[in-house]
Each structure stands twice: as C-alpha cells, then as structure tokens.
C-alpha positions as CSV (number, residue, x, y, z in Angstrom):
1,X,7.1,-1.7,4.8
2,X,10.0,-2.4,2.1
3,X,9.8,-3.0,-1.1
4,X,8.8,-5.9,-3.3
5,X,12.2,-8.1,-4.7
6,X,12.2,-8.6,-8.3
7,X,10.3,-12.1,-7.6
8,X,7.4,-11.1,-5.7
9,X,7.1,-8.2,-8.4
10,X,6.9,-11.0,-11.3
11,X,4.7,-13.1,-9.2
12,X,2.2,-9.8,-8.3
13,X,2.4,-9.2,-12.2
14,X,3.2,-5.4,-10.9
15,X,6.2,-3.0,-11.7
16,X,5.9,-1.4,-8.2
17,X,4.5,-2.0,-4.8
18,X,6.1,-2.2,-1.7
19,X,4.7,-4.9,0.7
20,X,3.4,-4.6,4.3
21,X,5.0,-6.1,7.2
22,X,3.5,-4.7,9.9
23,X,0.7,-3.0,11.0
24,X,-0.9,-0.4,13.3
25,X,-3.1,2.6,13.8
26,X,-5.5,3.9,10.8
27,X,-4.5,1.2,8.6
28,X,-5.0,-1.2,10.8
29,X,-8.7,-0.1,11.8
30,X,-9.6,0.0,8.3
31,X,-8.0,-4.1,7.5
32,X,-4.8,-3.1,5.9
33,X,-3.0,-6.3,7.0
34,X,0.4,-8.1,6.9
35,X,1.3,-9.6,3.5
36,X,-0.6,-6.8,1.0
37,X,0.8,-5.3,-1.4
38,X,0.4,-1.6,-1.9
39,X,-0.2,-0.6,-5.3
40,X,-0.8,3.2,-5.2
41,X,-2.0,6.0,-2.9
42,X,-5.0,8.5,-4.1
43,X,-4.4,6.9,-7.9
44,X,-0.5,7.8,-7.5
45,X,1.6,4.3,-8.0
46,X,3.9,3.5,-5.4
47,X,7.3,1.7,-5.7
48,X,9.2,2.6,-3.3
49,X,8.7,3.3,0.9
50,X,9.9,6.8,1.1
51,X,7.6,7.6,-2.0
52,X,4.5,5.9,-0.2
53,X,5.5,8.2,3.1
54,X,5.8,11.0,0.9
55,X,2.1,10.6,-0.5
56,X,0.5,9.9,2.8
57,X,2.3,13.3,4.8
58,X,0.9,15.1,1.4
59,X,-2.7,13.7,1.4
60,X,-4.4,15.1,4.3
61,X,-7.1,13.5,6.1
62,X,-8.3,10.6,3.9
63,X,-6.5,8.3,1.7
64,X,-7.4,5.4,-1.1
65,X,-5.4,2.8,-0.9
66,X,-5.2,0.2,-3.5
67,X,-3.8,-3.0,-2.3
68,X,-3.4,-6.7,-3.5
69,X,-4.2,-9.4,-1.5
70,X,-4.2,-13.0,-2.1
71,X,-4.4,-11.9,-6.1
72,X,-7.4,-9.6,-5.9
73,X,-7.4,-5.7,-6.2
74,X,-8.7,-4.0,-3.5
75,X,-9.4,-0.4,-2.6
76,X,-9.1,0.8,1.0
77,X,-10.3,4.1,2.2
78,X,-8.3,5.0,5.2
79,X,-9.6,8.0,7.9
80,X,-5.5,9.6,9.0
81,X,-7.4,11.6,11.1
C-alpha cells in the first residue's frame, strides 16, 4: 500500500486514500484488488498507511472497507478472522 500522490488524489476527487499494490489473504478472498483506492475503514477515512494498519489491528474480526475502483464506490466487508 502507499499513499495516493497529489495527482491521483485530484483525479479520485478524494482528500485521502492510500492505493493498493498488492494483495493477499482476507482481502484478497473478499476481491480487494490491485489498483483500488481505499477510502476509509469501519466509516473512519484513511490517508495515510500506518493509519489504515492502525484501524485494521483495532477492528477486530470484521471490517468495512470502502474502496474506489474504476470511479465507483464500493463497500467491502472483509472476515480478519
């Protein structure tokens, strides 16, 4: 994961996000894939990776992840386990 640079921010019409690169495990299984754009954790925004890890160590078993993908808003439930 990193985060978005100032252009992919203005093109994602988003203050915050931090994009995908690769991906493996839960996320994987439920179709978190290369290229999204993580918008928020459980309804908190994210802008930054360390805040993102931060959220998912504090969630517990089930997150809601909204992403963006090819301009659409999507939320994904994701089973940690």
């Amino acid at each position: 994961m990193r985060e978005l640079t100032p252009e992919e921010r203005s093109q994602a019409d988003s203050k915050g996000g931090v994009v995908v690169q690769n991906v493996a495990g839960a996320a994987a299984k439920a179709g978190i894939q290369p290229g999204d754009i993580v918008l928020s954790i459980n309804g908190e925004p994210v802008t930054k990776t360390e805040q993102l890890r931060a959220l998912v160590a504090k969630a517990g078993k089930h997150i809601a992840v909204l992403i963006e993908r090819d301009a659409a808003r999507i939320f994904v439930p994701i089973d940690l386990g």
